[in-house]
DSSP file (Angstrom, degrees, kcal/mol; ACC not computed):
  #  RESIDUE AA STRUCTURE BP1 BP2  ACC     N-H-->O    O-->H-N    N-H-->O    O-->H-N    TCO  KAPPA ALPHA  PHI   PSI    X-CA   Y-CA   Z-CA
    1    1 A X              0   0    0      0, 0.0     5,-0.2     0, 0.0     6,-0.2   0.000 360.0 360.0 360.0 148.6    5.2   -1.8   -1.5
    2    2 A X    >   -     0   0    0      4,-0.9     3,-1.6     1,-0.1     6,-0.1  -0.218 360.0 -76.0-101.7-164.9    5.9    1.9   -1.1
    3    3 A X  T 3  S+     0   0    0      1,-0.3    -1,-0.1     2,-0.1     0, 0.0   0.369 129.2  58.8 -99.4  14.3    3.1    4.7   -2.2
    4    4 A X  T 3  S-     0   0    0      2,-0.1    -1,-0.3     0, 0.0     0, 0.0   0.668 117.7-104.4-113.0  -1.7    4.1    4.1   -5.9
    5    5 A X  S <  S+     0   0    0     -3,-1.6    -2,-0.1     1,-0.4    -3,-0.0  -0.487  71.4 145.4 125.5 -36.2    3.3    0.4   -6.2
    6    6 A X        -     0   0    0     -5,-0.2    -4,-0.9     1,-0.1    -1,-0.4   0.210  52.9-110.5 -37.5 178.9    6.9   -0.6   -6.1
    7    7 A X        -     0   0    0     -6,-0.2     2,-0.8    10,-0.0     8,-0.1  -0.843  28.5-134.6 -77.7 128.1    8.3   -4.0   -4.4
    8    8 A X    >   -     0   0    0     -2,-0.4     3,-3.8     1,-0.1     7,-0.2  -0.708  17.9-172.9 -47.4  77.2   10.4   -3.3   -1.2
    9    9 A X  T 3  S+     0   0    0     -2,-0.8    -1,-0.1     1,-0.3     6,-0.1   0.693  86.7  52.5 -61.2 -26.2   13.1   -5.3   -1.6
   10   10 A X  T 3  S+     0   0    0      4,-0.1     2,-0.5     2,-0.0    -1,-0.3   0.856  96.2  92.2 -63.4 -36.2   14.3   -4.3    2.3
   11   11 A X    <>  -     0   0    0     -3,-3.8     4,-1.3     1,-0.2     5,-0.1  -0.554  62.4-168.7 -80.8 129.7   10.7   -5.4    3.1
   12   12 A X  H  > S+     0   0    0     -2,-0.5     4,-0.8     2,-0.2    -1,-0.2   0.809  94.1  54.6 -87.1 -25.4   10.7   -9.3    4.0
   13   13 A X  H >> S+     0   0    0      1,-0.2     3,-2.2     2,-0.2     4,-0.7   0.993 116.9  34.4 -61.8 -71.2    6.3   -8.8    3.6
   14   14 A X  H 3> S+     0   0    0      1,-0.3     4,-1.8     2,-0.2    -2,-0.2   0.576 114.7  63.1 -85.0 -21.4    6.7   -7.2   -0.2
   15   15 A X  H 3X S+     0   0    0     -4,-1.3     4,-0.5     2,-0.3    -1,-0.3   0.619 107.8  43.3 -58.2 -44.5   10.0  -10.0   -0.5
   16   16 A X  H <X S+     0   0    0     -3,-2.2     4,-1.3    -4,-0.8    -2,-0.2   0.853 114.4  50.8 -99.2 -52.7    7.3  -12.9    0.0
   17   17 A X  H >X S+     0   0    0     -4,-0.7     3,-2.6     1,-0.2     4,-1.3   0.973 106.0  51.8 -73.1 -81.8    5.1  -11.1   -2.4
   18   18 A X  H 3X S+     0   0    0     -4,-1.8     4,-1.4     1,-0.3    -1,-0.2   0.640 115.4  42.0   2.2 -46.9    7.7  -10.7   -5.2
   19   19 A X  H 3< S+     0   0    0     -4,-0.5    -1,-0.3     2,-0.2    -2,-0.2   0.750 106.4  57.1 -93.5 -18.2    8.6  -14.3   -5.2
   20   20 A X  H X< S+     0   0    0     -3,-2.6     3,-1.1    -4,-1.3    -2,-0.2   0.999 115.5  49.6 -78.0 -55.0    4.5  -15.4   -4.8
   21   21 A X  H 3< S+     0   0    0     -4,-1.3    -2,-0.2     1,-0.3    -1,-0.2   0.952 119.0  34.4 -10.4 -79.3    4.6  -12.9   -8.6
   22   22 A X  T 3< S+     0   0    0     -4,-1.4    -1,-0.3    -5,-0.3     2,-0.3   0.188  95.3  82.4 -93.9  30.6    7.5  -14.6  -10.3
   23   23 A X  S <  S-     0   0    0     -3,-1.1    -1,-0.2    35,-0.0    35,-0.1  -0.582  81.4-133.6-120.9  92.7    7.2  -17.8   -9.4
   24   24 A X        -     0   0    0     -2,-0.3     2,-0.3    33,-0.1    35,-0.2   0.163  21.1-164.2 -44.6 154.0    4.6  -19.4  -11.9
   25   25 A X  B     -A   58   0A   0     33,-2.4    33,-1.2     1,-0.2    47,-0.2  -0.858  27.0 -92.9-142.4 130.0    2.1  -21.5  -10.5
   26   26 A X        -     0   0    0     -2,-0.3    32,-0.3    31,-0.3    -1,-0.2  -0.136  52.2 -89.0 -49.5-177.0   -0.2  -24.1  -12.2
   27   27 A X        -     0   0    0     26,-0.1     2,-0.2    30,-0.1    -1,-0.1  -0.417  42.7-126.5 -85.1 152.2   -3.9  -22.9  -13.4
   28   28 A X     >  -     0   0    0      1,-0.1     4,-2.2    -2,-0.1     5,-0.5  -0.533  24.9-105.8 -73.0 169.2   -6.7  -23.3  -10.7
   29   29 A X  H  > S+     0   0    0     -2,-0.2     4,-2.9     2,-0.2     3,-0.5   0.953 129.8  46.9 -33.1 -74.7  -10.1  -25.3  -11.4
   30   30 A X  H  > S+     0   0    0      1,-0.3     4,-2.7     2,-0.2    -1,-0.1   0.709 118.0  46.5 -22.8 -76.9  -11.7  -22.0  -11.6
   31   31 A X  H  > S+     0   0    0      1,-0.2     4,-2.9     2,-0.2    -1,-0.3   0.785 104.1  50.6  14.3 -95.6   -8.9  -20.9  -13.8
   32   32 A X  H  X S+     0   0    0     -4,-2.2     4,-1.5    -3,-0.5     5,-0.3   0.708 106.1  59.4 -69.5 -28.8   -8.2  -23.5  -16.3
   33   33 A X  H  X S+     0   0    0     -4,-2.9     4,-2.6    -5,-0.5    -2,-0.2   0.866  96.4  59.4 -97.0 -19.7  -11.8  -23.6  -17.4
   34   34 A X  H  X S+     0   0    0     -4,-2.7     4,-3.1    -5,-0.3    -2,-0.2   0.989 113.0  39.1 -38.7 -56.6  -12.1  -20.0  -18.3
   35   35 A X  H  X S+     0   0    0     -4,-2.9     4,-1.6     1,-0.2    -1,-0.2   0.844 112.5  52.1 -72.9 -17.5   -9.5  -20.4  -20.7
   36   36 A X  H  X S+     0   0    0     -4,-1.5     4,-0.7     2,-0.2    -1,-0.2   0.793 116.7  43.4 -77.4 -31.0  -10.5  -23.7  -21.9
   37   37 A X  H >< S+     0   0    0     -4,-2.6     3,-5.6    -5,-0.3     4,-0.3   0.972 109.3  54.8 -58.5 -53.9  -13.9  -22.0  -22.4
   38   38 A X  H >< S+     0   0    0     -4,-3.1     3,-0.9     1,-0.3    -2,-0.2   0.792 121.8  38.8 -52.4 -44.2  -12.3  -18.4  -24.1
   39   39 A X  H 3< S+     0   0    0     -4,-1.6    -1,-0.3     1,-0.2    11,-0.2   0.208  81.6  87.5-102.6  21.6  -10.6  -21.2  -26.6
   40   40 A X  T << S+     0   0    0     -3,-5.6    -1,-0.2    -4,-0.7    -2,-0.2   0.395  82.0  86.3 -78.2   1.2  -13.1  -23.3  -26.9
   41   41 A X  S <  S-     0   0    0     -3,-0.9     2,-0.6    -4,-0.3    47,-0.1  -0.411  80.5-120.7 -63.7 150.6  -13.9  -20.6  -29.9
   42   42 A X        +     0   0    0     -2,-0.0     2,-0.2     4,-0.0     3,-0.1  -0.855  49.1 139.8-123.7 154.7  -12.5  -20.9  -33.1
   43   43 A X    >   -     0   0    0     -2,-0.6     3,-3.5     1,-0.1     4,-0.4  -0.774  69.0 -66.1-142.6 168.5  -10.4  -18.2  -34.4
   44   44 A X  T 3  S+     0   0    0     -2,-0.2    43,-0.2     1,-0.2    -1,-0.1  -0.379 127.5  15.5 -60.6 167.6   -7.0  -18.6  -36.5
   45   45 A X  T 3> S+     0   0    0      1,-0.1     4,-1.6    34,-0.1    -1,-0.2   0.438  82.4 126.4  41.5   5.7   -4.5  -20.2  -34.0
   46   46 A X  H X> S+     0   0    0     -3,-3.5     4,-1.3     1,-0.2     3,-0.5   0.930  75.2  46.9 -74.7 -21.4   -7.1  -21.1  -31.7
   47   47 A X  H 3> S+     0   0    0     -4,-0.4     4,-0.6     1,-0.3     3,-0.5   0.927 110.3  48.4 -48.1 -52.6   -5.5  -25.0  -31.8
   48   48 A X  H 3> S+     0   0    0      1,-0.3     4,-1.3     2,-0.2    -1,-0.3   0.685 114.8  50.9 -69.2 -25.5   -2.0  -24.2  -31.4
   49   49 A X  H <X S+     0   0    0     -4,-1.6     4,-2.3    -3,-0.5    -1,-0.3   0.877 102.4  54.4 -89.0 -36.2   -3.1  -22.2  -28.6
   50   50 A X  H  < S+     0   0    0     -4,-1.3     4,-0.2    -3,-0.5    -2,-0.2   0.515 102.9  53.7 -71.2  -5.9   -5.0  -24.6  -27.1
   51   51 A X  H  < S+     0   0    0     -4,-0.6     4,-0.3     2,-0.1     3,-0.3   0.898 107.5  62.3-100.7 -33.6   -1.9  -27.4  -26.9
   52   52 A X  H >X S+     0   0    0     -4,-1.3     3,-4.4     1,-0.2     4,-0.6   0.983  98.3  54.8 -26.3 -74.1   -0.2  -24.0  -25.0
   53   53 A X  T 3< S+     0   0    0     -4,-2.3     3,-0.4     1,-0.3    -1,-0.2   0.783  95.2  65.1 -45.3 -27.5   -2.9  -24.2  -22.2
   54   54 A X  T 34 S+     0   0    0      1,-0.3    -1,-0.3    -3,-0.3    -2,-0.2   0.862 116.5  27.4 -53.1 -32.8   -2.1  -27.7  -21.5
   55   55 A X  T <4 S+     0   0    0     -3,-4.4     2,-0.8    -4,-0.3    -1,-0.3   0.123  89.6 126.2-119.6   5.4    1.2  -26.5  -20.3
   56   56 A X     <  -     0   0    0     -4,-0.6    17,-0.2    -3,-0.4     2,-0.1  -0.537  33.8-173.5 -75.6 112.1    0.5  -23.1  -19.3
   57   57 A X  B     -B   72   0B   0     15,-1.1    15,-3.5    -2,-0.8   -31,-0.3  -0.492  21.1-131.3 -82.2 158.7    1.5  -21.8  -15.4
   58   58 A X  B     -A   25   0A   0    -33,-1.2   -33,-2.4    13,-0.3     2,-0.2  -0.851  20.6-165.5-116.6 135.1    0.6  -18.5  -14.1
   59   59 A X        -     0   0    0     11,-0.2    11,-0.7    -2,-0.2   -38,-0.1  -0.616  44.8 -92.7 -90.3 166.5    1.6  -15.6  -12.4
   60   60 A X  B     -C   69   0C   0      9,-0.2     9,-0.2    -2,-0.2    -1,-0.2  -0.644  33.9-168.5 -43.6 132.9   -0.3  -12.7  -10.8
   61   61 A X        +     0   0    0      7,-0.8     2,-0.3    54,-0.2     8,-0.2   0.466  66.6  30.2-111.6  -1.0   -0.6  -10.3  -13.8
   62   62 A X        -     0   0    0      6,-0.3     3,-0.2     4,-0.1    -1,-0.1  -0.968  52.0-150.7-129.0 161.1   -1.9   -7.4  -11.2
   63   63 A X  S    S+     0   0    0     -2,-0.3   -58,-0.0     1,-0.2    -3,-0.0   0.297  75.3  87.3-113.2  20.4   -2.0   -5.9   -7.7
   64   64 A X  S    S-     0   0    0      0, 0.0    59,-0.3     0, 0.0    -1,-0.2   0.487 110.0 -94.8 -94.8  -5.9   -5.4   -4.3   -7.3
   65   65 A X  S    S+     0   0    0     -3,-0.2    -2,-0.1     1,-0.1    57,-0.0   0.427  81.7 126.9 127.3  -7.3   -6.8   -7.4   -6.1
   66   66 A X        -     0   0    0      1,-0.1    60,-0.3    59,-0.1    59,-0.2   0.329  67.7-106.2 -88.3-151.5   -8.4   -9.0   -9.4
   67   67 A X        +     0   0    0     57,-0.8    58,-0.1    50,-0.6    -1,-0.1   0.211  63.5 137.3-118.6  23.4   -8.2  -12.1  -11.1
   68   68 A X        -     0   0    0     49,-0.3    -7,-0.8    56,-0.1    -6,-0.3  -0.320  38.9-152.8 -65.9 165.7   -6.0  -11.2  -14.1
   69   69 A X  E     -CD  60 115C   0     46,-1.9    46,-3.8    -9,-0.2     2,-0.3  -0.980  18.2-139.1-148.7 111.2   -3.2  -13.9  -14.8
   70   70 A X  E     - D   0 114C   0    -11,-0.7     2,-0.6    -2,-0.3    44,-0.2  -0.622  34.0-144.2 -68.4 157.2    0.3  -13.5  -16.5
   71   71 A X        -     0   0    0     42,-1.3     2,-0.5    -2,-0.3   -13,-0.3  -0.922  12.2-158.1-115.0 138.0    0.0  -16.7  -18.4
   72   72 A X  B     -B   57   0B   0    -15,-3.5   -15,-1.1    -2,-0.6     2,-0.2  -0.866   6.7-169.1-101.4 102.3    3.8  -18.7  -18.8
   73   73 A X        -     0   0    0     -2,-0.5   -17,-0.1   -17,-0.2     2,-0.1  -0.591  35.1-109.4-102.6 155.1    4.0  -21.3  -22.0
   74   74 A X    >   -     0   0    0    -22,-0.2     3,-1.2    -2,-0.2   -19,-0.1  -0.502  27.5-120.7 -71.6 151.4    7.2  -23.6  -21.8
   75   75 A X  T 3  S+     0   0    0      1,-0.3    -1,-0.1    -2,-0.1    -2,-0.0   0.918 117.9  65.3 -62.7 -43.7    9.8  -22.3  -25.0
   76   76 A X  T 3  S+     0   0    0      2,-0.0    -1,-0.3    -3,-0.0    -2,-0.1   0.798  83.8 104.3 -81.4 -38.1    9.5  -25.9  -26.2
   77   77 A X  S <  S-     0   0    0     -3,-1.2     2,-0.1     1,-0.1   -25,-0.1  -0.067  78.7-110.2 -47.2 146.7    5.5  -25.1  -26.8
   78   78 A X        -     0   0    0    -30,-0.1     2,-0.4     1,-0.1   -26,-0.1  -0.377  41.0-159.4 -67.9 141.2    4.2  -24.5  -30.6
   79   79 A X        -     0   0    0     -2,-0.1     2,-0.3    32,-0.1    32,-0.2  -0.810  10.3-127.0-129.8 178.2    3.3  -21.2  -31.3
   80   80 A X        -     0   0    0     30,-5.3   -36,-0.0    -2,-0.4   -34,-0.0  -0.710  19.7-117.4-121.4-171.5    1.4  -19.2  -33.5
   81   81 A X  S    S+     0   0    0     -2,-0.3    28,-0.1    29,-0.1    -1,-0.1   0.881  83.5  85.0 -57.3 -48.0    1.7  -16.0  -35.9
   82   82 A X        +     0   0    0     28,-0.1    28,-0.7    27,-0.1     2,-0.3  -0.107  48.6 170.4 -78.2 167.9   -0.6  -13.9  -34.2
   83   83 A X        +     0   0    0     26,-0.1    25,-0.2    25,-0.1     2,-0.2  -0.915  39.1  63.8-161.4 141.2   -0.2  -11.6  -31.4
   84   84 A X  E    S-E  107   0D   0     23,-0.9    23,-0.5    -2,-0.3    58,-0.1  -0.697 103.1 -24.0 169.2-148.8   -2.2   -8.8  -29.6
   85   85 A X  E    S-E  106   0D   0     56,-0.7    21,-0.2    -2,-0.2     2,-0.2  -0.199  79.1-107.3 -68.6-165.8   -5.7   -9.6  -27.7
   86   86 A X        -     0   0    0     19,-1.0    54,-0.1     2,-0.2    19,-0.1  -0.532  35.4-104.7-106.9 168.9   -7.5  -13.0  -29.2
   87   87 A X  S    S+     0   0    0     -2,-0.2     2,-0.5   -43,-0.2    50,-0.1   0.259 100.0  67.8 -93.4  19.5  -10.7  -12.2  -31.4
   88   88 A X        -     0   0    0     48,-0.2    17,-0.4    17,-0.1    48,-0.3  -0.793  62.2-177.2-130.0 120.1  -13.1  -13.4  -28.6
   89   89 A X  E     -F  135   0E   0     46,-2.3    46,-3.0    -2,-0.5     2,-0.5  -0.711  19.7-120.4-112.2 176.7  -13.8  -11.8  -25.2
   90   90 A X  E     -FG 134 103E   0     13,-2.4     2,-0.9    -2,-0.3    13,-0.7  -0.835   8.4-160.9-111.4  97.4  -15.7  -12.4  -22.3
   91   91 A X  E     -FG 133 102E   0     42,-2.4    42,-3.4    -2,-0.5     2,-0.5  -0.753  22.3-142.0 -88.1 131.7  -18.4  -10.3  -20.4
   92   92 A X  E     -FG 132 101E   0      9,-1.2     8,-1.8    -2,-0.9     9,-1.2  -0.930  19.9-154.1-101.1 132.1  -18.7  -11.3  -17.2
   93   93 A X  E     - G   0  99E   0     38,-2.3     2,-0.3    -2,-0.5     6,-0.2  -0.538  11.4-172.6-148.0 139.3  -22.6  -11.2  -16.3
   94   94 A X  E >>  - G   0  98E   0      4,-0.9     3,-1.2     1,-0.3     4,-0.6  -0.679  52.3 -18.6 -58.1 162.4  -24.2  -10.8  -12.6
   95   95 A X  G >4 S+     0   0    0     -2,-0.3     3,-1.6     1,-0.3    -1,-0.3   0.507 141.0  12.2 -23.2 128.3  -27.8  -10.9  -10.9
   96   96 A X  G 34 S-     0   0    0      1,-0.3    -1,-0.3    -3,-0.1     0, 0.0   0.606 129.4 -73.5  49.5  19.8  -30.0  -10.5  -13.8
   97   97 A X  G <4 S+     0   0    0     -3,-1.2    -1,-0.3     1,-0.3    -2,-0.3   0.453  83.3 169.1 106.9  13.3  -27.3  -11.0  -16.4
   98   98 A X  E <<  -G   94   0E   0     -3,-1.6     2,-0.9    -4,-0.6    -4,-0.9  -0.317  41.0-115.5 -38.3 131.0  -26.1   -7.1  -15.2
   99   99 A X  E     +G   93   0E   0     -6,-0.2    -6,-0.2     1,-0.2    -1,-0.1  -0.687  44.2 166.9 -94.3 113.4  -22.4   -6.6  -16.8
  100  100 A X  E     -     0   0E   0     -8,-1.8    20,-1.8    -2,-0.9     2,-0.3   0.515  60.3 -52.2-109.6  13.9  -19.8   -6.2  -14.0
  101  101 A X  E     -GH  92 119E   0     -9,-1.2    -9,-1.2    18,-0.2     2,-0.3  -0.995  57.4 -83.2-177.1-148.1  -16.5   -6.7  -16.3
  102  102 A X  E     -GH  91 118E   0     16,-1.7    16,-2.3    -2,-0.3     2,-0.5  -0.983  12.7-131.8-161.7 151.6  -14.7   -8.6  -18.9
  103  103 A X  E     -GH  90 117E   0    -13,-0.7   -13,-2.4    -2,-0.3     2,-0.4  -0.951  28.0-169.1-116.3 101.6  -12.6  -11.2  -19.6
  104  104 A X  E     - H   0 116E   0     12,-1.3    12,-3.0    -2,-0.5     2,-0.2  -0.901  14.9-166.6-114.5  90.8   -9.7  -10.7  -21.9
  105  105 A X        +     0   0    0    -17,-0.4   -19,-1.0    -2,-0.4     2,-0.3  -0.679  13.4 177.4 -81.6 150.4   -6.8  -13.0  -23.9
  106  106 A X  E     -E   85   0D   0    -21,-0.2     8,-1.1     8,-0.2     2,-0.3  -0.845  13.7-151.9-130.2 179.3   -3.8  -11.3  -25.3
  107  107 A X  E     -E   84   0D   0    -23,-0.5   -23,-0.9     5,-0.3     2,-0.4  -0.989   9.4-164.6-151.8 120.2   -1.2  -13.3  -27.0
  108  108 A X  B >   -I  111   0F   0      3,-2.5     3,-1.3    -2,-0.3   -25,-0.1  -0.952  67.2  -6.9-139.1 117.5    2.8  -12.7  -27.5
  109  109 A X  T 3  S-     0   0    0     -2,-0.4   -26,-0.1     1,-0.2    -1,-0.1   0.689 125.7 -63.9  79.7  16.2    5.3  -13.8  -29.3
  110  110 A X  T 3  S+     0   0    0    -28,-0.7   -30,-5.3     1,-0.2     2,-0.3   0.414 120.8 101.6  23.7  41.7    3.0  -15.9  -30.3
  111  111 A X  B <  S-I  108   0F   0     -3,-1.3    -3,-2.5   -32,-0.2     2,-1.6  -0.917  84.1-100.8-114.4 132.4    2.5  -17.6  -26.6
  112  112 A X        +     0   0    0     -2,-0.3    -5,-0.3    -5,-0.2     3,-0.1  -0.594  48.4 172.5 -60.1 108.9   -0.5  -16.6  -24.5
  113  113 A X        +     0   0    0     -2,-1.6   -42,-1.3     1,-0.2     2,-0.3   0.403  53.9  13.7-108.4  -8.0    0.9  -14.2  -22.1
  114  114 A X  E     -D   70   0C   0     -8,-1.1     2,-0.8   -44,-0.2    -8,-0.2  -0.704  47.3-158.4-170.5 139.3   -1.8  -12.8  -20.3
  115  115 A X  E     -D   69   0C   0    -46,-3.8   -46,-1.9    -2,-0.3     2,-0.3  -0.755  29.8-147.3-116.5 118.9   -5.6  -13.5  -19.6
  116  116 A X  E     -H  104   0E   0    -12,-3.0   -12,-1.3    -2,-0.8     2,-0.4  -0.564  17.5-172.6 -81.6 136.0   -7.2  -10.2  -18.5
  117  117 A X  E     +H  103   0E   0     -2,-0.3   -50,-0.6   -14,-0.2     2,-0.3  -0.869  21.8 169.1-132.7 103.2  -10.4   -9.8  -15.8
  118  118 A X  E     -H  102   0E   0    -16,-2.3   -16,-1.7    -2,-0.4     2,-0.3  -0.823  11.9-165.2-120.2 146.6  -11.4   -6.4  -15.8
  119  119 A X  E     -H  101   0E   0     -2,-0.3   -18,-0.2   -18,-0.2     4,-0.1  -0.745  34.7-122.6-140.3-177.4  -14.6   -4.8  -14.1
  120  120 A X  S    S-     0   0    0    -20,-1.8     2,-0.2    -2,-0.3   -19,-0.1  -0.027  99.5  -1.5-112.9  29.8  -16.7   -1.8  -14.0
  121  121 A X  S    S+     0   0    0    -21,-0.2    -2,-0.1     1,-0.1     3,-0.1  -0.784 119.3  19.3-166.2-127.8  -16.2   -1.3  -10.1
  122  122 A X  S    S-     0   0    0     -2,-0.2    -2,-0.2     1,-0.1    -1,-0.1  -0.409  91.7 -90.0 -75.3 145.0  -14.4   -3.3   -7.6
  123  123 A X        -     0   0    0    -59,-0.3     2,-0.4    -4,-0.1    -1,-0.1   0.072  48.6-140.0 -44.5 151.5  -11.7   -5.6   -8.9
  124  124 A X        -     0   0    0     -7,-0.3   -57,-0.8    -3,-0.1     3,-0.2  -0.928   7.2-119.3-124.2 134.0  -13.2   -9.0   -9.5
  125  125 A X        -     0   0    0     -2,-0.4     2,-1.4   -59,-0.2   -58,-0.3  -0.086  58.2 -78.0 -65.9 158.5  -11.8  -12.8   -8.9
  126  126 A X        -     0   0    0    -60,-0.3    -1,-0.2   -58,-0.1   -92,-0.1  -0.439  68.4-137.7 -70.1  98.6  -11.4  -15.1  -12.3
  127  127 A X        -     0   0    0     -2,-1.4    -1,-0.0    -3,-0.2     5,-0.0  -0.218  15.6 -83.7 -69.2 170.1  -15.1  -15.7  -12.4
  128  128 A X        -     0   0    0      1,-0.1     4,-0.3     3,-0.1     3,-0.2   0.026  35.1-121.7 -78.4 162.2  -16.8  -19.0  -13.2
  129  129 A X  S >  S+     0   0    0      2,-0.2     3,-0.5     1,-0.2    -1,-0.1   0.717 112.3  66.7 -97.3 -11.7  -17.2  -19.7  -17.0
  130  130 A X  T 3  S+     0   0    0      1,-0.2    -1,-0.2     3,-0.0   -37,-0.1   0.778 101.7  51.9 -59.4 -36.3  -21.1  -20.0  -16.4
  131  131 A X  T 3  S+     0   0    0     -3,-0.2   -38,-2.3   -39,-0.1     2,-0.4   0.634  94.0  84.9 -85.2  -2.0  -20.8  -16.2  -15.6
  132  132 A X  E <   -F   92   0E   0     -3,-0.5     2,-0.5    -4,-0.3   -40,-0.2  -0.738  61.2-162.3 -86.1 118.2  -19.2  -15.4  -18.5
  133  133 A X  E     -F   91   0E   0    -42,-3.4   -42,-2.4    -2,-0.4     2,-0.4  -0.981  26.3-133.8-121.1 118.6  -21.2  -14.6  -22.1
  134  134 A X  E     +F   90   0E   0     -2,-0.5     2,-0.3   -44,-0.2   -44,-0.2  -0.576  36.6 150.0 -77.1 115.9  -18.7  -14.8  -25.4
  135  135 A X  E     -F   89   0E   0    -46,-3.0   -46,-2.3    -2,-0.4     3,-0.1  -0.900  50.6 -78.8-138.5 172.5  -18.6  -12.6  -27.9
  136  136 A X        -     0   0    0    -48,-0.3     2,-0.5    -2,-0.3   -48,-0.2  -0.246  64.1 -93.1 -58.8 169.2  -15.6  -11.0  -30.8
  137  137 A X        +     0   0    0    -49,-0.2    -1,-0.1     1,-0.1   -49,-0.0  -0.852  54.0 169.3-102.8 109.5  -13.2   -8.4  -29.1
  138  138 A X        +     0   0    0     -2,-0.5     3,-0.1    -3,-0.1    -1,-0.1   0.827  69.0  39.9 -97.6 -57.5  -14.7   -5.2  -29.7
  139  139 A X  S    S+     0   0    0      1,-0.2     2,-0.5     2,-0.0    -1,-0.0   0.683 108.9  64.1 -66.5 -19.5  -12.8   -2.7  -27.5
  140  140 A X        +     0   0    0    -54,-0.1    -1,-0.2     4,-0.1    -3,-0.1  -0.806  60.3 176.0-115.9  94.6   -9.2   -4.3  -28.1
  141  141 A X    >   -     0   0    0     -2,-0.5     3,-1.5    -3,-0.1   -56,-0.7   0.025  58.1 -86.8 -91.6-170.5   -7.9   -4.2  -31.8
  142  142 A X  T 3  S+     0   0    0      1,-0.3    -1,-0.1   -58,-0.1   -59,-0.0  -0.018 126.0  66.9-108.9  43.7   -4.3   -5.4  -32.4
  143  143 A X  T 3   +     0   0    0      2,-0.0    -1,-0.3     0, 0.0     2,-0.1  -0.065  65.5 138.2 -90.4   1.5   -3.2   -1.8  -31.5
  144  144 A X    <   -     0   0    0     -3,-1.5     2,-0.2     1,-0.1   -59,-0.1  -0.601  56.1-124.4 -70.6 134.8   -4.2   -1.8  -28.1
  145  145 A X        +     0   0    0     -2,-0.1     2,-0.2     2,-0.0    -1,-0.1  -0.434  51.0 130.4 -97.6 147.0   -1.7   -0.2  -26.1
  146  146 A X        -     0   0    0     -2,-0.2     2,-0.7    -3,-0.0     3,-0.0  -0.818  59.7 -98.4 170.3 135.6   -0.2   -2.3  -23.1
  147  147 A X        -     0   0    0     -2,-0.2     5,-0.3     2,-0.1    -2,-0.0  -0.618  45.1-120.2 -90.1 119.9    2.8   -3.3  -21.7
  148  148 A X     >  -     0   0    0     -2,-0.7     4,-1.2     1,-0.1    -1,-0.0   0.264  24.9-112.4 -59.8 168.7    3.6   -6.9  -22.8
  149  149 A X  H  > S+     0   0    0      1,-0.2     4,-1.7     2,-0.2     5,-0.2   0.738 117.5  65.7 -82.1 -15.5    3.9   -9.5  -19.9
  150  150 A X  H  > S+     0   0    0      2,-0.2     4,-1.5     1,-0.2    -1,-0.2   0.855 100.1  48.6 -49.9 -50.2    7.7   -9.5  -20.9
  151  151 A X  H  4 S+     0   0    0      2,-0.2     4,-0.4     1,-0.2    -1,-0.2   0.980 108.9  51.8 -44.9 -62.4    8.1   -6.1  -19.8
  152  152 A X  H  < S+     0   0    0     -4,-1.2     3,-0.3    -5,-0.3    -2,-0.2   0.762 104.9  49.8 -59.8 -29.6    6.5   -6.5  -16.8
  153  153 A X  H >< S+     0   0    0     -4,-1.7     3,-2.2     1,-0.2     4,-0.4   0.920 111.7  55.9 -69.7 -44.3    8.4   -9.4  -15.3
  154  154 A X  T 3< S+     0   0    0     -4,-1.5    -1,-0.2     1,-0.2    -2,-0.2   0.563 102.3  54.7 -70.1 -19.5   11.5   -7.6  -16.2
  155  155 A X  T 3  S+     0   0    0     -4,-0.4    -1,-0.2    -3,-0.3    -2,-0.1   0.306  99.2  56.9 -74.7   9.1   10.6   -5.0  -14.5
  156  156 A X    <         0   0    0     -3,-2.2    -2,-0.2     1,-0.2    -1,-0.1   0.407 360.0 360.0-108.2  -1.6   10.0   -6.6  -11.4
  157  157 A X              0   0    0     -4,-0.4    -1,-0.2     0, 0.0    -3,-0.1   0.399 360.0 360.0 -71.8 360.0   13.6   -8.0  -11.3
C-alpha cells in the first residue's frame, strides 16, 4: 500500500492482499458466535436476519489491524426493510469489566453488510462473545454517516 492506504496493483505483496479483501471467506468460530450472539436479540428483522447469517461469508472490512468484517449474504437470501446500524450493540469489556471498544451491526439493502469492532486504543481482534455486554445502539442512529460496504468493494476494484 502506498502512504495513502491505497492497493498497489504493481505490488505482488499488496496484489495478495487485495485478493485475501475480496475474496469472501466463511465466518470463524470466534466469528460466527458474535453475530449469533448480536442477533440472538430481538428487534424488527432480527429473524430474517438471522436465516442471512447462516449463509453469510466475510471480507476484511478494515486495514488497521481490527476485527471488523464486511459481511457478504447470497442475492437469493431474504431480506428485510430496515437498513442503517441494528438497534443493539456490543461493549466489549476487559479486566474488571473496563470498556476497551464496541461491537457494531449495520445493515444494507436490507442484507447485513458489515459487523463493526471498534476500540478506545489499539485495534482489537473480534472478541469472544463472553467479553461482550449487550445493550440498544446509542451512539449510531439510522443517520450515521458511513460509507456503505458497497462503496467500498467498488472502490477497491
Amino acid at each position: 500500500m502506498d502512504e495513502t492506504g491505497e492497493v498497489d496493483a504493481a505490488n505482488t505483496r499488496d496484489q495478495g492482499r487485495r485478493a485475501d479483501r475480496r475474496s469472501p471467506r466463511p465466518l470463524t468460530g470466534t466469528e460466527r458466535a458474535l453475530l449469533d450472539a448480536l442477533l440472538a436479540h430481538d428487534f424488527p428483522g432480527a429473524p430474517v436476519l438471522r436465516e442471512q447469517a447462516a449463509e453469510v461469508t466475510a471480507t476484511p472490512g478494515c486495514t488497521c489491524g481490527c476485527g471488523t468484517l464486511d459481511l457478504h449474504v447470497p442475492v437469493t437470501a431474504p431480506t428485510v426493510a430496515a437498513g442503517g446500524p441494528a438497534p443493539v450493540e456490543g461493549t466489549i469489556r476487559g479486566a474488571g469489566g473496563r470498556p476497551l471498544g464496541g461491537v457494531l451491526l449495520f445493515v444494507e439493502d436490507g442484507r447485513l453488510s458489515r459487523l463493526d469492532v471498534t476500540s478506545h486504543g489499539d485495534p482489537l481482534p473480534v472478541p469472544a462473545p463472553a467479553q461482550v455486554t449487550w445493550g440498544p445502539t446509542v451512539w449510531a442512529g439510522a443517520d450515521t454517516v458511513r460509507r456503505p460496504a458497497r462503496w467500498r468493494r467498488d472502490q477497491q476494484r
